[in-house]
PyMOL Python script that loads the backbone (N, CA, C, O; Angstrom):
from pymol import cmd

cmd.read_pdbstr("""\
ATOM      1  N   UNK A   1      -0.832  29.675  -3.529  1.00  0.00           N
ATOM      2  CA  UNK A   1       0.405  28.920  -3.441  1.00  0.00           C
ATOM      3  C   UNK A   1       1.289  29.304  -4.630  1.00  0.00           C
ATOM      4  O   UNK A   1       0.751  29.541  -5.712  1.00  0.00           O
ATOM      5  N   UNK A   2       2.402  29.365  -4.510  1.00  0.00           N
ATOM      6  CA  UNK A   2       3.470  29.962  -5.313  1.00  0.00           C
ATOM      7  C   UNK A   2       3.303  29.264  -6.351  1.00  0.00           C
ATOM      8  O   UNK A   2       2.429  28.440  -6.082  1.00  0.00           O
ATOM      9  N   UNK A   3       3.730  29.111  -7.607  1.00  0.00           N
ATOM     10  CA  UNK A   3       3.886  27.887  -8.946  1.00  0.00           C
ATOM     11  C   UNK A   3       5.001  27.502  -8.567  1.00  0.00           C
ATOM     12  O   UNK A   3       4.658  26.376  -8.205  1.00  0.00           O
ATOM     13  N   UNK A   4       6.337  27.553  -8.310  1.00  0.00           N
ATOM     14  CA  UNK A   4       7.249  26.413  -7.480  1.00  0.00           C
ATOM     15  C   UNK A   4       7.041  25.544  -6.648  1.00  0.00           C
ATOM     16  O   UNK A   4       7.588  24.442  -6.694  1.00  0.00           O
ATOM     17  N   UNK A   5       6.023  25.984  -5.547  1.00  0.00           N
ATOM     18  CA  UNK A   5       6.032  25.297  -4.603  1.00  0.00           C
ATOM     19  C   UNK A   5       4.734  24.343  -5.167  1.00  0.00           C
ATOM     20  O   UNK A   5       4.847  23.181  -4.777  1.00  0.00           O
ATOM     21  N   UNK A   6       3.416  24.614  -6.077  1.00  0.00           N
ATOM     22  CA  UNK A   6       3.304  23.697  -6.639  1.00  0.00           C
ATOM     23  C   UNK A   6       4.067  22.431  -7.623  1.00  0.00           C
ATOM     24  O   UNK A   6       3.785  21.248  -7.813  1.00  0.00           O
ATOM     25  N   UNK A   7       4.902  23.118  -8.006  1.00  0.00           N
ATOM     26  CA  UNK A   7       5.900  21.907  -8.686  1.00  0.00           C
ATOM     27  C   UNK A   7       6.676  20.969  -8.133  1.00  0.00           C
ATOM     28  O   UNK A   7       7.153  20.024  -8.761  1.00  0.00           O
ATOM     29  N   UNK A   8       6.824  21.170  -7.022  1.00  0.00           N
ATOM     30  CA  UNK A   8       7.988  20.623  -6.018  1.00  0.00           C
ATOM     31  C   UNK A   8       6.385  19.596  -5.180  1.00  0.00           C
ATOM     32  O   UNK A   8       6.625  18.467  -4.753  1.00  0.00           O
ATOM     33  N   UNK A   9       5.255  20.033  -5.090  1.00  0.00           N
ATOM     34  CA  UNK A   9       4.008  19.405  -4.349  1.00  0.00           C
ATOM     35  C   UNK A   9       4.122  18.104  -5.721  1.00  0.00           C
ATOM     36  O   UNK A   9       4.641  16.995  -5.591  1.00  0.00           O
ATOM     37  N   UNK A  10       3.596  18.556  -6.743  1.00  0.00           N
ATOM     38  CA  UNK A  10       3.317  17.910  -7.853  1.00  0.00           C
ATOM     39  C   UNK A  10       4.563  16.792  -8.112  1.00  0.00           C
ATOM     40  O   UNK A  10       4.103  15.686  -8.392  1.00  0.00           O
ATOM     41  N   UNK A  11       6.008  16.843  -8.079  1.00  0.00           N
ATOM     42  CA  UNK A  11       6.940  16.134  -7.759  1.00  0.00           C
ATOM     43  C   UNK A  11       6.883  15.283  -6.863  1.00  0.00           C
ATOM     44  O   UNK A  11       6.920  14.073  -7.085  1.00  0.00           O
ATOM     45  N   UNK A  12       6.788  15.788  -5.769  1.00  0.00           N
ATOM     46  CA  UNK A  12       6.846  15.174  -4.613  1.00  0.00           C
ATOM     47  C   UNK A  12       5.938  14.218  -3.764  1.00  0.00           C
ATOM     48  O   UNK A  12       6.089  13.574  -2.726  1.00  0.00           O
ATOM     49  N   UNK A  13       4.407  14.513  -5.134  1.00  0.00           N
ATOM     50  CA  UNK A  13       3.364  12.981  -5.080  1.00  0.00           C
ATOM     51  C   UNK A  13       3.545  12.344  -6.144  1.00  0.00           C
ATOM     52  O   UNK A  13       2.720  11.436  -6.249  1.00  0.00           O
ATOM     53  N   UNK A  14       4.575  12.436  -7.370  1.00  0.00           N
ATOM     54  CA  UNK A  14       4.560  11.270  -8.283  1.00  0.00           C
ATOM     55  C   UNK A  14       5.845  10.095  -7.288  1.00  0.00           C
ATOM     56  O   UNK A  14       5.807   8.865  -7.337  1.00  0.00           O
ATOM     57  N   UNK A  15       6.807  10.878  -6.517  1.00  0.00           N
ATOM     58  CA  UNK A  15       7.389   9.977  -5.769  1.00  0.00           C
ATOM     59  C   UNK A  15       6.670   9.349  -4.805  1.00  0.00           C
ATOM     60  O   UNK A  15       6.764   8.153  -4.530  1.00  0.00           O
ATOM     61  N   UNK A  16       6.047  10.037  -4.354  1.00  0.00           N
ATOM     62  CA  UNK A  16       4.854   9.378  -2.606  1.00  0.00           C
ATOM     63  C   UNK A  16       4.362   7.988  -3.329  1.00  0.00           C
ATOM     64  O   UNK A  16       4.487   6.881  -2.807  1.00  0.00           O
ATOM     65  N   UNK A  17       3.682   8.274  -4.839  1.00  0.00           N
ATOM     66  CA  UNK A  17       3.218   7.548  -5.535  1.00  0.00           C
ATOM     67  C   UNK A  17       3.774   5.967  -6.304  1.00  0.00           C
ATOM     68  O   UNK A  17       3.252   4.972  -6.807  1.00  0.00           O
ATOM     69  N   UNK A  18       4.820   6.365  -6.085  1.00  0.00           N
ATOM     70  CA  UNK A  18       5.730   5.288  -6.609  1.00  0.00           C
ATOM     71  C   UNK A  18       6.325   4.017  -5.336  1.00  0.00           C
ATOM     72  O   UNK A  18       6.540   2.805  -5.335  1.00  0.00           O
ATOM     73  N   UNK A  19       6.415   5.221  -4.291  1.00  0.00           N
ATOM     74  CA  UNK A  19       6.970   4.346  -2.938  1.00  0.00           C
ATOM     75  C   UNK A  19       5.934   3.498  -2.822  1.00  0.00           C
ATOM     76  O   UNK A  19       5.975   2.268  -2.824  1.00  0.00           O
ATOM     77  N   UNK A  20       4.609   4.512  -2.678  1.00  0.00           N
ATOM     78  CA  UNK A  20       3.332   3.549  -2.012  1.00  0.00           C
ATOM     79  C   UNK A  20       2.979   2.315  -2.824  1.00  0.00           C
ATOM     80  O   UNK A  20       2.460   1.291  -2.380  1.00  0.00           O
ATOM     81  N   UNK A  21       3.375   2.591  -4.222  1.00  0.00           N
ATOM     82  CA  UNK A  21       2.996   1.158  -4.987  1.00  0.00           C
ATOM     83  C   UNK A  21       4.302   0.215  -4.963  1.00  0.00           C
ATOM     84  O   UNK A  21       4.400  -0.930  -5.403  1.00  0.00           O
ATOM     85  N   UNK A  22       4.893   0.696  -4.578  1.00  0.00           N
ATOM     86  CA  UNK A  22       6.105  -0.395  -4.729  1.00  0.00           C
ATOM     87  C   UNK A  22       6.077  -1.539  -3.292  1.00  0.00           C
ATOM     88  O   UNK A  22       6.234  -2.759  -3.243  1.00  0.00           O
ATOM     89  N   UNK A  23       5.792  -0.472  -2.173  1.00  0.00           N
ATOM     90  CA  UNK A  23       5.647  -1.143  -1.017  1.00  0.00           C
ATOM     91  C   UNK A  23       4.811  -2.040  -1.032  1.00  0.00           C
ATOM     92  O   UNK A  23       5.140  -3.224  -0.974  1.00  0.00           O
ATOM     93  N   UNK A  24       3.168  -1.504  -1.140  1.00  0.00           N
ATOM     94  CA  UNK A  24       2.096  -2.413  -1.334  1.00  0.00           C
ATOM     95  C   UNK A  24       2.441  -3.679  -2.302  1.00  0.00           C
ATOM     96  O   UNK A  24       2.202  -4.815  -1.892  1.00  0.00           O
ATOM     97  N   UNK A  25       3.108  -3.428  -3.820  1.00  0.00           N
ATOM     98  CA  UNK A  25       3.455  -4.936  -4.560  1.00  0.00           C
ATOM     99  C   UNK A  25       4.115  -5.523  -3.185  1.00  0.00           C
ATOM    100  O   UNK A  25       3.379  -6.318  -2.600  1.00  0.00           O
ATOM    101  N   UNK A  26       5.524  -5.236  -2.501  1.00  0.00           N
ATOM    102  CA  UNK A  26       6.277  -6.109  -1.822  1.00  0.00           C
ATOM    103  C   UNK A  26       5.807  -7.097  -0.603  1.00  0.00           C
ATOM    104  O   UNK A  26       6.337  -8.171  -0.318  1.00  0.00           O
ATOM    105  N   UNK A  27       4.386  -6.318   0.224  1.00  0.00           N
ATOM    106  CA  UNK A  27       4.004  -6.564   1.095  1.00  0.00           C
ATOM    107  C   UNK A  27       2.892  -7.942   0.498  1.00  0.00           C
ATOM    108  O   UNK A  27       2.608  -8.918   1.192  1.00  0.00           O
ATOM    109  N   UNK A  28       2.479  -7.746  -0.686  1.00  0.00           N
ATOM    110  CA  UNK A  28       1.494  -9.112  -1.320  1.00  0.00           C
ATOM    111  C   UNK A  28       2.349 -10.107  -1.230  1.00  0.00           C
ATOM    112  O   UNK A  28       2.169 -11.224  -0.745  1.00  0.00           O
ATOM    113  N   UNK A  29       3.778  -9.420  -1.974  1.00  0.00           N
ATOM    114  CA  UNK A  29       4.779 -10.894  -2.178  1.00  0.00           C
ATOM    115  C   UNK A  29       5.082 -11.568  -0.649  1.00  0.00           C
ATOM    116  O   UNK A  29       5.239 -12.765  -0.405  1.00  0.00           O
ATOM    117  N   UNK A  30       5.109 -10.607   0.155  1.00  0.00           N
ATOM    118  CA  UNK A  30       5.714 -11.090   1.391  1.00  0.00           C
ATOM    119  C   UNK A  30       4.255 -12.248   1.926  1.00  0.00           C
ATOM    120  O   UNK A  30       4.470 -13.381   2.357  1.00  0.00           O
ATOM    121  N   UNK A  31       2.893 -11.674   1.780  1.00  0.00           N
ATOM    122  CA  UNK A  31       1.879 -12.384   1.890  1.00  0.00           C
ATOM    123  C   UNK A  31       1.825 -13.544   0.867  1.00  0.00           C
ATOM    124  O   UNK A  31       0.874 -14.276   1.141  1.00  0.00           O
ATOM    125  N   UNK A  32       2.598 -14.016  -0.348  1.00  0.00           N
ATOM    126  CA  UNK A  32       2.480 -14.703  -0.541  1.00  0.00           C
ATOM    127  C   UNK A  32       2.052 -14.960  -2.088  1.00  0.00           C
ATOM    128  O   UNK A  32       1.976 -15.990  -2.759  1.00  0.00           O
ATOM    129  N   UNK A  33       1.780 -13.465  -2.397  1.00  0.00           N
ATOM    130  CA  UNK A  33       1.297 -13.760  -4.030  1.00  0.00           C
ATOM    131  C   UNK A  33       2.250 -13.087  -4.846  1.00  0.00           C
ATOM    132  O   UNK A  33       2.874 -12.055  -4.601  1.00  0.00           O
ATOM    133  N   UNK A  34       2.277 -14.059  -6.180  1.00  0.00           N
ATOM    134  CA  UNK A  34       3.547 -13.669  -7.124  1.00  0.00           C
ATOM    135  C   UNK A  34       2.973 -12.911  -8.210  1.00  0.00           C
ATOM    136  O   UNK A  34       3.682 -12.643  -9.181  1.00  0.00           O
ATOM    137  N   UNK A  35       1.631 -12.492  -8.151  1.00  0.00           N
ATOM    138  CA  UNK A  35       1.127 -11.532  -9.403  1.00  0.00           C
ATOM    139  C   UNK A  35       2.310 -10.457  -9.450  1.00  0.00           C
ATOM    140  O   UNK A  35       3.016 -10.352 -10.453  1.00  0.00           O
ATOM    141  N   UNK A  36       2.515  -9.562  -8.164  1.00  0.00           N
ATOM    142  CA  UNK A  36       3.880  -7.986  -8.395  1.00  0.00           C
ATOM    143  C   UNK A  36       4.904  -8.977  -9.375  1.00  0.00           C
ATOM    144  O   UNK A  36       5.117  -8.834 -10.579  1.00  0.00           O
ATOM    145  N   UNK A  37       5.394  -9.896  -8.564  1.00  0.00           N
ATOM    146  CA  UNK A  37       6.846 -10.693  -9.233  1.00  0.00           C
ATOM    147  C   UNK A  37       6.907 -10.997 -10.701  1.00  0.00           C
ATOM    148  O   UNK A  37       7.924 -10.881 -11.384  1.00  0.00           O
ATOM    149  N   UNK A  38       5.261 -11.558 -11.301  1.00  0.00           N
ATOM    150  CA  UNK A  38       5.179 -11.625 -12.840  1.00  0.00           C
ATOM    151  C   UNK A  38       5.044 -10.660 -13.655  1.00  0.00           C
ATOM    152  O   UNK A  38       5.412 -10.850 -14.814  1.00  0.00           O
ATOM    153  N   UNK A  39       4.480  -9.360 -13.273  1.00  0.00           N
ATOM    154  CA  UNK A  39       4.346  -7.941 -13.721  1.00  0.00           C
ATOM    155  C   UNK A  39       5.382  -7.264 -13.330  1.00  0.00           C
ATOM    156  O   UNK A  39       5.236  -6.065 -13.567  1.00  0.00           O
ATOM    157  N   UNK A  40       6.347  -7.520 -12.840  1.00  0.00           N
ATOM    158  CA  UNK A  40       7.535  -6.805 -12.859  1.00  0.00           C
ATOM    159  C   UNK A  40       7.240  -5.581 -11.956  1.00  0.00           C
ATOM    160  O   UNK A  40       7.587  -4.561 -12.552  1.00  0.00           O
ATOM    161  N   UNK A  41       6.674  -5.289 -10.610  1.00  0.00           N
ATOM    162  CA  UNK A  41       5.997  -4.359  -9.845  1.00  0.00           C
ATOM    163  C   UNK A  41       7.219  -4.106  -8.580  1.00  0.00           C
ATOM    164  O   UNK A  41       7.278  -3.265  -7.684  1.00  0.00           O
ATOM    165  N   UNK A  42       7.864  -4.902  -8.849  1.00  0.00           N
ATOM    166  CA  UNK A  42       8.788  -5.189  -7.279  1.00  0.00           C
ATOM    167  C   UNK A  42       9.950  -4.336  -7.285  1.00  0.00           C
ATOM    168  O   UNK A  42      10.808  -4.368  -6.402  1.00  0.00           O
ATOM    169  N   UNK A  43       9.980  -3.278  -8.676  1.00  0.00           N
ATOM    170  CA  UNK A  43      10.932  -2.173  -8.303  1.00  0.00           C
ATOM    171  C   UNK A  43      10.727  -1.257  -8.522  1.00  0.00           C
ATOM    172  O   UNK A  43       9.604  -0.997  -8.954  1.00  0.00           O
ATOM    173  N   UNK A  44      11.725  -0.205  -8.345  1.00  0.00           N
ATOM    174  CA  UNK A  44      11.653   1.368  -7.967  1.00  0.00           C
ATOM    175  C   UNK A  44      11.647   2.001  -9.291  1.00  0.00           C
ATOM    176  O   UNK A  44      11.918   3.202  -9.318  1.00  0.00           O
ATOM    177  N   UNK A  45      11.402   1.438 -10.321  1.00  0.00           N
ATOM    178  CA  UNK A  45      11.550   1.780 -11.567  1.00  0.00           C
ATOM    179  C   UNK A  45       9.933   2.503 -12.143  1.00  0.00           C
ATOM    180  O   UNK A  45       8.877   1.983 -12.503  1.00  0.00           O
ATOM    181  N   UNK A  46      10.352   3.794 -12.018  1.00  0.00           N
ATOM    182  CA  UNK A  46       8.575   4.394 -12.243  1.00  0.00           C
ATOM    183  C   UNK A  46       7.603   4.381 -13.046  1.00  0.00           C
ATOM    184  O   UNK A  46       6.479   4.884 -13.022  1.00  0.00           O
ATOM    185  N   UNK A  47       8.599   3.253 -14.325  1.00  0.00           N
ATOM    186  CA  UNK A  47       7.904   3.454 -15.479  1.00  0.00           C
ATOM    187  C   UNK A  47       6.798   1.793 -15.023  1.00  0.00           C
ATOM    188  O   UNK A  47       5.827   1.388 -15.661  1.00  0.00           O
ATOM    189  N   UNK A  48       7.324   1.255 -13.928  1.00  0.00           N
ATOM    190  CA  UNK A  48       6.133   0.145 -13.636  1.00  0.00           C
ATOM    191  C   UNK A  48       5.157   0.172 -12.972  1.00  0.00           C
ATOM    192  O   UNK A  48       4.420  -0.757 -12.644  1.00  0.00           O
ATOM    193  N   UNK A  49       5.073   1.840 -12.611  1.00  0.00           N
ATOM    194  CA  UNK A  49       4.316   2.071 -11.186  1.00  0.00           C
ATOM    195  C   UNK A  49       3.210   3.553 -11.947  1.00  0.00           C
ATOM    196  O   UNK A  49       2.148   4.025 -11.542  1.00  0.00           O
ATOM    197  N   UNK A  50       4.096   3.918 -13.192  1.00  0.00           N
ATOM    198  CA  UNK A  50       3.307   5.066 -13.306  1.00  0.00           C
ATOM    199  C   UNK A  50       1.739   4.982 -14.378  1.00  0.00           C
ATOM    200  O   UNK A  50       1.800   4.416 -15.470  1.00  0.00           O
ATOM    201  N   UNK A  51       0.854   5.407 -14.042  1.00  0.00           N
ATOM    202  CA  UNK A  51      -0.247   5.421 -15.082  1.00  0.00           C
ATOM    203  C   UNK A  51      -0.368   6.954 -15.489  1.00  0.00           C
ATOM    204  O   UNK A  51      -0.562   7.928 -14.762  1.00  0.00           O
ATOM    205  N   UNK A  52      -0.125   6.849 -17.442  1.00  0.00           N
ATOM    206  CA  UNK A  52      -0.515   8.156 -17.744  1.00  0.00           C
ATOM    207  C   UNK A  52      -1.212   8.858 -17.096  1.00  0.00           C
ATOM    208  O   UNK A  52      -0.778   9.775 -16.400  1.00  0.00           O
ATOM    209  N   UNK A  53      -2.421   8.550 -17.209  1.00  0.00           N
ATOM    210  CA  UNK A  53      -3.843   9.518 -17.150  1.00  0.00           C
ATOM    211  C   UNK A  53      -3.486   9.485 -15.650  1.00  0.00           C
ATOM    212  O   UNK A  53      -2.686  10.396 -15.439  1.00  0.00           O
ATOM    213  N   UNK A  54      -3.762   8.797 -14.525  1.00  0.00           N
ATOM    214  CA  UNK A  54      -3.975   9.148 -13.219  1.00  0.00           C
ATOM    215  C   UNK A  54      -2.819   9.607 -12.531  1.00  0.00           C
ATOM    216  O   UNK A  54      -2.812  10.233 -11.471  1.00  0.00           O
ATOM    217  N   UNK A  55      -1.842   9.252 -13.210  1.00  0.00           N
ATOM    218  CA  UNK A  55      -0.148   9.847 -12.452  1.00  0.00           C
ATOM    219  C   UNK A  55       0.361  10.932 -12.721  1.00  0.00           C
ATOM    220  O   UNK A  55       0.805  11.818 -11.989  1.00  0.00           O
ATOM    221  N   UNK A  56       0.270  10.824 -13.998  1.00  0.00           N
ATOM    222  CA  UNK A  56       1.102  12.280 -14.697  1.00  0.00           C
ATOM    223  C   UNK A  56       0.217  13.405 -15.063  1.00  0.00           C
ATOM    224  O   UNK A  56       0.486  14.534 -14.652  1.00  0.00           O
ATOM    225  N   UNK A  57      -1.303  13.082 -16.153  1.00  0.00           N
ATOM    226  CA  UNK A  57      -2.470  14.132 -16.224  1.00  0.00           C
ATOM    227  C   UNK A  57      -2.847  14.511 -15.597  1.00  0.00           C
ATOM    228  O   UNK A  57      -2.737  15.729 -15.451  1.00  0.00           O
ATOM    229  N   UNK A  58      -3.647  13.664 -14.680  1.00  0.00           N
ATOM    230  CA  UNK A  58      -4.681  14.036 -13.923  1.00  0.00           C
ATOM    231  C   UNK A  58      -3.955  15.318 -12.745  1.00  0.00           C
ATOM    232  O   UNK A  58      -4.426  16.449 -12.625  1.00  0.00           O
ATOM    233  N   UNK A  59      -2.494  14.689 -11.819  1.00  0.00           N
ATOM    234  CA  UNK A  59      -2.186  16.006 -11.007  1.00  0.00           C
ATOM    235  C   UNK A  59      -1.781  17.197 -11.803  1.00  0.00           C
ATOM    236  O   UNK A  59      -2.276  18.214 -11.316  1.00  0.00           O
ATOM    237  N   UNK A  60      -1.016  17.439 -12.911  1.00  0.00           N
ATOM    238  CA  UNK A  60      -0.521  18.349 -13.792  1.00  0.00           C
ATOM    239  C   UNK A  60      -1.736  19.452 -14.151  1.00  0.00           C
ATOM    240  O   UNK A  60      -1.628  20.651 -14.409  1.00  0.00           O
ATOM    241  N   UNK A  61      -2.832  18.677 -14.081  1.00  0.00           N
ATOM    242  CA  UNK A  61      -3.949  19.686 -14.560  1.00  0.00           C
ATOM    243  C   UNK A  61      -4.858  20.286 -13.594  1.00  0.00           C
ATOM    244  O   UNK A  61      -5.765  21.055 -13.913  1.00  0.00           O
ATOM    245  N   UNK A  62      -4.576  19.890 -12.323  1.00  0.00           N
ATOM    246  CA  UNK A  62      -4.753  20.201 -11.613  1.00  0.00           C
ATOM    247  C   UNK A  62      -3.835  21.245 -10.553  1.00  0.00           C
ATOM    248  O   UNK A  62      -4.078  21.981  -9.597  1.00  0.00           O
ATOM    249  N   UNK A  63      -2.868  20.900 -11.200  1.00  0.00           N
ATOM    250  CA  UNK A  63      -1.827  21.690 -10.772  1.00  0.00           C
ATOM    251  C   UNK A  63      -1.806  23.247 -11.706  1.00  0.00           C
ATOM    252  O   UNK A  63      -1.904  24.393 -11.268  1.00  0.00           O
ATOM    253  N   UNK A  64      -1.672  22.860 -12.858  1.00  0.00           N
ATOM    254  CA  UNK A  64      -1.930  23.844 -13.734  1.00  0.00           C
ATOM    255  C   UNK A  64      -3.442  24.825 -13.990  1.00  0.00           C
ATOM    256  O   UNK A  64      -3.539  25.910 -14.564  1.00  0.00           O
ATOM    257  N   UNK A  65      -4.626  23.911 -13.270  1.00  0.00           N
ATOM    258  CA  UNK A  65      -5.977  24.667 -12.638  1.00  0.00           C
ATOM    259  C   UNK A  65      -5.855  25.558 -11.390  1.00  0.00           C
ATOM    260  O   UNK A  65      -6.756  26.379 -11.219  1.00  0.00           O
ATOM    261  N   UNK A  66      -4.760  25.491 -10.415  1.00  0.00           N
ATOM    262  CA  UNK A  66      -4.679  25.813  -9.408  1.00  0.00           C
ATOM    263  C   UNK A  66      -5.367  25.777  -8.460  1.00  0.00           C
ATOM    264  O   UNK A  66      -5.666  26.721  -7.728  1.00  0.00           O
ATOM    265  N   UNK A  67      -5.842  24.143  -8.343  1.00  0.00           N
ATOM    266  CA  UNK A  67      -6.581  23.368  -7.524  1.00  0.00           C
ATOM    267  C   UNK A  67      -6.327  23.441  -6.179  1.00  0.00           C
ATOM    268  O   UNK A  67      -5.155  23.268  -5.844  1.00  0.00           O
ATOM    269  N   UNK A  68      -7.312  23.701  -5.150  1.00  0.00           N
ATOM    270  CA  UNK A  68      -6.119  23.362  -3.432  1.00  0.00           C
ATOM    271  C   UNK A  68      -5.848  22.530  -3.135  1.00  0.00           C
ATOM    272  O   UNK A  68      -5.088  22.362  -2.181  1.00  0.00           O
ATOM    273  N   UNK A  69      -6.546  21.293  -4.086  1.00  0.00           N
ATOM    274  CA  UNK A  69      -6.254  19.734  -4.041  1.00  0.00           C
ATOM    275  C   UNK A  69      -5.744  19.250  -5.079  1.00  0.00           C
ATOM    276  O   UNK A  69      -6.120  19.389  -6.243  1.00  0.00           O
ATOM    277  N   UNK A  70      -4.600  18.487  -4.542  1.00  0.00           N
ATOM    278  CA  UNK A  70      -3.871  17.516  -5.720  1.00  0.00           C
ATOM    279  C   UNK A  70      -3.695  16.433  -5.344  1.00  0.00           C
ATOM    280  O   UNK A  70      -3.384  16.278  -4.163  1.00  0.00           O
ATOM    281  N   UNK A  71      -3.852  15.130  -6.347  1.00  0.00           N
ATOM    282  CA  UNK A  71      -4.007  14.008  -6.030  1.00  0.00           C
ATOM    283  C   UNK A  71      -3.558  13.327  -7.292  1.00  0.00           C
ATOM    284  O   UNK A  71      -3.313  13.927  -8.339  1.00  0.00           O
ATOM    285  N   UNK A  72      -3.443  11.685  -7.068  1.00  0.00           N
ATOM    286  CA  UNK A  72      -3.070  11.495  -8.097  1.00  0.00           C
ATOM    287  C   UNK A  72      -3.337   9.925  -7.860  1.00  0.00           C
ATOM    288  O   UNK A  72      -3.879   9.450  -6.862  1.00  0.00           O
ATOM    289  N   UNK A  73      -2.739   9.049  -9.224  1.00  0.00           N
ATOM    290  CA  UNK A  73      -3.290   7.529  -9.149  1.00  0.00           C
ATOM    291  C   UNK A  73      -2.826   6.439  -9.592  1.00  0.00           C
ATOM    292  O   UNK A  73      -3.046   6.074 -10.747  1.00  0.00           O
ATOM    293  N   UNK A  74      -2.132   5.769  -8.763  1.00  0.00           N
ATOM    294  CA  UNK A  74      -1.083   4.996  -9.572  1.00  0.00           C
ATOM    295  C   UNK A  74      -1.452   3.649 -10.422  1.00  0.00           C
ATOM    296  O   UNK A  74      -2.610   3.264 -10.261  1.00  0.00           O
ATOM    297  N   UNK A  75      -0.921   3.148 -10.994  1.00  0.00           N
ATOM    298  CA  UNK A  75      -0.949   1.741 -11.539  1.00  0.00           C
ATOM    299  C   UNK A  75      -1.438   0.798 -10.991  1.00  0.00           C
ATOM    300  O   UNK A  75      -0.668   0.166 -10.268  1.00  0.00           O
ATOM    301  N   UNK A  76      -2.749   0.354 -11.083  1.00  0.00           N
ATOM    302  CA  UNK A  76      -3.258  -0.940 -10.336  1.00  0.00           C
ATOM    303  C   UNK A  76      -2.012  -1.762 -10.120  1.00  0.00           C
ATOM    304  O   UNK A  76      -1.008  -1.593 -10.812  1.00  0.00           O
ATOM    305  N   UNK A  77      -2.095  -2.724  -9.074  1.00  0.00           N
ATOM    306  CA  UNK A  77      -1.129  -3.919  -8.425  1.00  0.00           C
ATOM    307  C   UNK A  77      -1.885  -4.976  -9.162  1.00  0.00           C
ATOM    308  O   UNK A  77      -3.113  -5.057  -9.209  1.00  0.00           O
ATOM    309  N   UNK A  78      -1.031  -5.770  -9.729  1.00  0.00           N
ATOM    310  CA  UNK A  78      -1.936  -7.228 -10.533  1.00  0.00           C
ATOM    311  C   UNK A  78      -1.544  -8.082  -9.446  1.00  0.00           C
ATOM    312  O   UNK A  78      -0.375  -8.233  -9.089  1.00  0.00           O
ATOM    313  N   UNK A  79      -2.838  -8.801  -8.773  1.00  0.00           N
ATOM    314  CA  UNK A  79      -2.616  -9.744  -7.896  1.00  0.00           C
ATOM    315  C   UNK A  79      -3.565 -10.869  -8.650  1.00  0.00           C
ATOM    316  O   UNK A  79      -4.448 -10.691  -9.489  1.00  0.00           O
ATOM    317  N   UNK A  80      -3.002 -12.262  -7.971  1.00  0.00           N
ATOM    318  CA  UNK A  80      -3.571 -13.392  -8.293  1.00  0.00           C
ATOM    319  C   UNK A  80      -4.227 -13.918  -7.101  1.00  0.00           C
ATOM    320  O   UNK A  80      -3.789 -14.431  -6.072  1.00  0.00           O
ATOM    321  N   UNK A  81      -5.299 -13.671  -7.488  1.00  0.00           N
ATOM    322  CA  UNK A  81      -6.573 -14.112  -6.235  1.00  0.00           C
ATOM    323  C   UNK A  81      -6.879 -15.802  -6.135  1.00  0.00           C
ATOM    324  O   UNK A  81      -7.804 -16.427  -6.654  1.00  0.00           O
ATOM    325  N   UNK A  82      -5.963 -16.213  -5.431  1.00  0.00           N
ATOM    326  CA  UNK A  82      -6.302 -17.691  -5.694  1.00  0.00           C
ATOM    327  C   UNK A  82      -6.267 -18.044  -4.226  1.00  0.00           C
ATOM    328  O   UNK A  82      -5.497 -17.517  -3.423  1.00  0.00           O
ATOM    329  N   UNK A  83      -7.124 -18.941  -3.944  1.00  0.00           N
ATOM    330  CA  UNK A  83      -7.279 -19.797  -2.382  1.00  0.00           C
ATOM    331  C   UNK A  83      -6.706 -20.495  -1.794  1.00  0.00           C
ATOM    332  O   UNK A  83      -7.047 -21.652  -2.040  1.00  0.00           O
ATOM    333  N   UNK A  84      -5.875 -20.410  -1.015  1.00  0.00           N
ATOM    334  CA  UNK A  84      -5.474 -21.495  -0.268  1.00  0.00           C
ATOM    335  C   UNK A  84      -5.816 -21.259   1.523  1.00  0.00           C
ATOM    336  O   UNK A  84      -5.786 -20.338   2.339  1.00  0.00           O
ATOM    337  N   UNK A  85      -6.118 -22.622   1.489  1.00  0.00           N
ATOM    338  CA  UNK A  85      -6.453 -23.040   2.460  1.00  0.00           C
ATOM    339  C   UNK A  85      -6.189 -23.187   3.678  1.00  0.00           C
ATOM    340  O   UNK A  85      -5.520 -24.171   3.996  1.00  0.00           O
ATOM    341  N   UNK A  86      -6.595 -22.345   4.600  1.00  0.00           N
ATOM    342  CA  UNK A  86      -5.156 -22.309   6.280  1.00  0.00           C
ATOM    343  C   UNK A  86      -5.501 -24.213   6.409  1.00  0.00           C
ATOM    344  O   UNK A  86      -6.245 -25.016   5.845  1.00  0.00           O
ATOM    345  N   UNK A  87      -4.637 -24.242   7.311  1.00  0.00           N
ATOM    346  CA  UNK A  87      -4.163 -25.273   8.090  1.00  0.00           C
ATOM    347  C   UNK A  87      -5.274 -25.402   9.476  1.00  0.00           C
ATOM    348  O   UNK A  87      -5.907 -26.378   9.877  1.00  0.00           O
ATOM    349  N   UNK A  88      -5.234 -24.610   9.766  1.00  0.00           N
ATOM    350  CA  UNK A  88      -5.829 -24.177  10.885  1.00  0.00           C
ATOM    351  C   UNK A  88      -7.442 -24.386  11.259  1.00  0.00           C
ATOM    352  O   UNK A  88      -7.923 -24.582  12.375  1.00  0.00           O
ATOM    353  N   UNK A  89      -8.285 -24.260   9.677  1.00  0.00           N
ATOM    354  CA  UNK A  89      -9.182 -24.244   9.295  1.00  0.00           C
ATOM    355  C   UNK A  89      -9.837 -25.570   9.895  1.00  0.00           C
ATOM    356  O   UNK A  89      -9.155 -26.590   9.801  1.00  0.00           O
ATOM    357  N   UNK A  90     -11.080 -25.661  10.498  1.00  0.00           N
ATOM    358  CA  UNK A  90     -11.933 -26.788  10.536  1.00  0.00           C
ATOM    359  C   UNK A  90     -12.419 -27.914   9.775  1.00  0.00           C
ATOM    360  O   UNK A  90     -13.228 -28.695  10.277  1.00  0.00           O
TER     361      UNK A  90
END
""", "prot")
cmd.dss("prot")
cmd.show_as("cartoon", "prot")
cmd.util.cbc("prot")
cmd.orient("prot")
């Protein structure tokens, strides 16, 4: 694979990476939990979504190994695991 077209790959999963965590925070909130909303997760802003080591190192060096696989790892989602109770329930 060319080294451009790795760079433009390598680009083009720190964005994949950012959408997918941004969506997943929105879809908790929509379910109901405000952990994204207190960690500030609920925007497009990459510096809330990105983790050194698994976002930016980990594909770069792999990119720069000339791996056939690149991957990468975003910022855990802080959720608040707390119970509530359906309605519905017996």
């Amino acid at each position: 694979m060319p080294d451009g077209l790795r760079i433009t790959v390598f680009l083009a999963l720190l964005v994949a990476l950012v959408l997918r965590n941004w969506v997943e925070a929105w879809v908790a909130v929509w379910q109901g939990d405000e952990g994204p909303l207190h960690y500030r997760q609920t925007t497009l802003d990459p510096r809330a979504h990105v983790d050194l080591l698994g976002t930016v190192i980990l594909p770069l060096v792999l990119v720069m190994t000339r791996s056939p696989v690149i991957f990468g790892i975003p910022k855990p989602l802080h959720l608040y695991f707390v119970f509530h109770p359906s309605p519905y329930r017996l």
